[in-house]
C-alpha positions in Angstrom: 76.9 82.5 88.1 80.6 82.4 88.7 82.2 80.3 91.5 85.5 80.8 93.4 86.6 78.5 95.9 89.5 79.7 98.2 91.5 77.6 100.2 90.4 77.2 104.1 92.4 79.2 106.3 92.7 78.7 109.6 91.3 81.5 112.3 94.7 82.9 112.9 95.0 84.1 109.0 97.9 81.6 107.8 97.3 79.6 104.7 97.0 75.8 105.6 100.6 74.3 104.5 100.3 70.8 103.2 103.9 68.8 103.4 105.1 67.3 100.4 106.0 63.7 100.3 109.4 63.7 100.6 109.0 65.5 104.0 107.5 62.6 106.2 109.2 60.2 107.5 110.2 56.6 105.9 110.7 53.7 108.1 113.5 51.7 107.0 114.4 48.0 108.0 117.4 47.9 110.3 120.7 46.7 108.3 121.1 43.2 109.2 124.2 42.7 110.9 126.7 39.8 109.2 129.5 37.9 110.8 132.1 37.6 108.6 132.8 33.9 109.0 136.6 33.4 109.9 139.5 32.7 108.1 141.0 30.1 111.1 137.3 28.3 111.2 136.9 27.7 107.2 140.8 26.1 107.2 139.7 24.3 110.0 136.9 22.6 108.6 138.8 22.0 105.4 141.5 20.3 107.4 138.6 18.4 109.0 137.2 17.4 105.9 140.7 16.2 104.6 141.7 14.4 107.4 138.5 12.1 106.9 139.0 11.3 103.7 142.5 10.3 104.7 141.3 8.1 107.2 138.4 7.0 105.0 141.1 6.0 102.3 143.4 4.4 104.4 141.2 2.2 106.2 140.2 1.1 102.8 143.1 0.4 102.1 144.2 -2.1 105.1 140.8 -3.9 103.9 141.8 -3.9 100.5 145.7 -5.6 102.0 144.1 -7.8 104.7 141.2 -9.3 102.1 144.6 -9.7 99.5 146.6 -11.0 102.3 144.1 -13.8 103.4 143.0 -14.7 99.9 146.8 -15.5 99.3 147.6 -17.1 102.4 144.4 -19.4 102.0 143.9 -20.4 98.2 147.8 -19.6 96.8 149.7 -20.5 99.9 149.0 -24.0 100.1 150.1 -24.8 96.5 153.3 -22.8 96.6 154.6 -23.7 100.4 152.7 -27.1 100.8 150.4 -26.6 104.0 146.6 -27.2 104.6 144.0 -24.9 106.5 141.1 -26.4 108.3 138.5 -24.7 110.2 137.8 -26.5 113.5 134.2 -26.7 113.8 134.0 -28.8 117.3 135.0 -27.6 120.7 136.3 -31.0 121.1 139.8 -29.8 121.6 139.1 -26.6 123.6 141.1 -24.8 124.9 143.7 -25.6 122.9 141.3 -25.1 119.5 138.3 -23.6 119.9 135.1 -23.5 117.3 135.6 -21.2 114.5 139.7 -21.4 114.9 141.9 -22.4 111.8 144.2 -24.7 112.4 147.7 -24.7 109.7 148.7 -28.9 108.6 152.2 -29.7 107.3 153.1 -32.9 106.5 154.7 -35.0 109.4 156.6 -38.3 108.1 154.7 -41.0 109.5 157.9 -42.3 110.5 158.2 -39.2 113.0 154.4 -39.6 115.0 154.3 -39.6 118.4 152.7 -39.7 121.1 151.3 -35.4 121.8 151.0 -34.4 118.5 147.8 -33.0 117.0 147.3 -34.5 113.7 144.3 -33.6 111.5 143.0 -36.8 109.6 139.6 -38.9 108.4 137.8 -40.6 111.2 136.7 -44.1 110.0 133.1 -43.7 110.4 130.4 -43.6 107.6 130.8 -40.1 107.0 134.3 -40.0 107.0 134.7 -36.5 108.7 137.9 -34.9 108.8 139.0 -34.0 112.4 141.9 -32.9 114.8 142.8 -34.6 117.7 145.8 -35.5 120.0 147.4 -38.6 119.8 147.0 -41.2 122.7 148.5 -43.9 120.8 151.0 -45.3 117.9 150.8 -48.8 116.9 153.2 -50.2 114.0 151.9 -53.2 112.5 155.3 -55.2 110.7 153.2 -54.3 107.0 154.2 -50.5 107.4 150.2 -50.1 108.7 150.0 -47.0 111.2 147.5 -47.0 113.4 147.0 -44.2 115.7 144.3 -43.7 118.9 143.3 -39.9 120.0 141.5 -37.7 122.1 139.7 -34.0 122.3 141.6 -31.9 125.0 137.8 -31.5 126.0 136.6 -35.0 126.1 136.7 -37.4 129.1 137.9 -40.7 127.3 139.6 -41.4 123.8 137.6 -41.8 120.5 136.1 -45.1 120.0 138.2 -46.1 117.2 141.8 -46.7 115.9 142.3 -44.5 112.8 144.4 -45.7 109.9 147.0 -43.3 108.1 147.5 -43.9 104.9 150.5 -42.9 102.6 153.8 -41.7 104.1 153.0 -38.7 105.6 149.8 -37.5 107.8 148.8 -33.7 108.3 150.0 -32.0 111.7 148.8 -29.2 113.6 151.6 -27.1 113.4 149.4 -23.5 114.1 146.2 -22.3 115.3 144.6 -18.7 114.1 141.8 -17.5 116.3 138.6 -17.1 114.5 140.1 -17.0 111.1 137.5 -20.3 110.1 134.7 -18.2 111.2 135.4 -15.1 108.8 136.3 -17.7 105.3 133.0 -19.6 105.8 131.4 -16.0 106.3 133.3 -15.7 103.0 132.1 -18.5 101.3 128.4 -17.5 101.9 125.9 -17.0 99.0 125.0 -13.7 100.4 128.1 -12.0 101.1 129.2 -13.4 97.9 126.6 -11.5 96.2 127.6 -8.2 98.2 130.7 -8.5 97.1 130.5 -9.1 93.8 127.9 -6.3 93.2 126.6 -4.0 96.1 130.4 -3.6 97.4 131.6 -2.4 93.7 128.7 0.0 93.4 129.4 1.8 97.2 132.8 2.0 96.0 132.2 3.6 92.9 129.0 6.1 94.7 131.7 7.1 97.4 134.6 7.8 95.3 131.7 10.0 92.7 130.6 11.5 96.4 134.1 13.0 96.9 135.0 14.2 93.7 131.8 15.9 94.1 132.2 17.2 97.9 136.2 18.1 96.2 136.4 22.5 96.2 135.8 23.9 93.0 139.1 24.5 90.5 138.7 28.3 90.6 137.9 28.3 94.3 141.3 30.4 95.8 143.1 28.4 98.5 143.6 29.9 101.8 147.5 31.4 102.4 
């Protein structure tokens, strides 16, 4: 028995159409809409990004100077132009020398002390200490024997001894430098040692690998 299957029509008599793919309709995403970022705003940031590392390099650089500048003044200075730092670690003489100040020594003849001056000499007590005080007094024994009394701006009566200076010239206070003592015994400590002797050079050497790395490519074009 033969079978024939016709399509379904509907009651009107038409054929039933089916539409081909290509006839419905395909949602497509929106084009996203870019910003083209500016010329001006690129060579702005550039210029940023160059004036930083100018800054960067030359406040290195005034460390660099001032670090040279005190490492001469204090260890090659006093064997070329003859003078002597000492930190004042008292405020015995405050105002006039406060704690943590550096005071500059030159040789005075001993001939030439008087009465006013600061000198800077050992205290004859066990220790020995080396201080700097105002002279109150100058006594000239007929041997050549200098003896001298003195007295902290700060304190209410003169030290309890008469100090003795020996050879022909003592060591006077000829300047003071605010806080310079504080920042060489900072110097002179173990730990900051240690930083700068290793972790310093290494930060140095990660920077300056940082900004050669940061630097714009060779091939990269250069705004006009």
């Amino acid at each position: 028995m033969n079978t024939t299957i016709h399509p379904i029509e509907p009651a009107t008599g038409e054929r039933l159409r089916i539409p081909s793919l290509t006839q419905w309709p395909v949602s497509r995403p929106a084009p996203r809409s870019t910003v083209p970022s500016s010329p001006g705003s690129s060579l702005a940031r550039r210029r940023g990004q160059r004036i930083a590392r100018l800054t960067a390099g030359l406040l290195s650089s005034l460390a660099l100077l001032a670090a040279v500048a005190i490492f001469l003044a204090i260890g090659v200075g006093p064997h070329i132009f003859g003078y002597r730092p000492v930190t004042m670690l008292s405020g015995s003489m405050t105002p006039t020398i406060r704690p943590g100040d550096m005071v500059i020594d030159t040789p005075e003849p001993l001939a030439a002390i008087k009465v006013g001056q600061i000198l800077t000499f050992h205290t004859p007590t066990a220790s020995g200490y080396v201080d700097s005080h105002r002279v109150t007094h100058v006594r000239r024994l007929p041997n050549g024997t200098v003896l001298i009394r003195t007295k902290g701006d700060a304190n209410a009566s003169e030290d309890p001894w008469h100090a003795q200076l020996h050879g022909h010239t003592a060591w006077r206070v000829r300047v003071v430098v605010w806080h310079l003592g504080y920042l060489i015994n900072l110097l002179r400590g173990s730990v900051l040692h240690a930083l700068l002797l290793w972790i310093l050079p290494v930060l140095l050497v990660g920077w300056l690998l940082a900004g050669i790395w940061r630097s714009p490519a060779s091939g990269e074009a250069s705004p006009s």
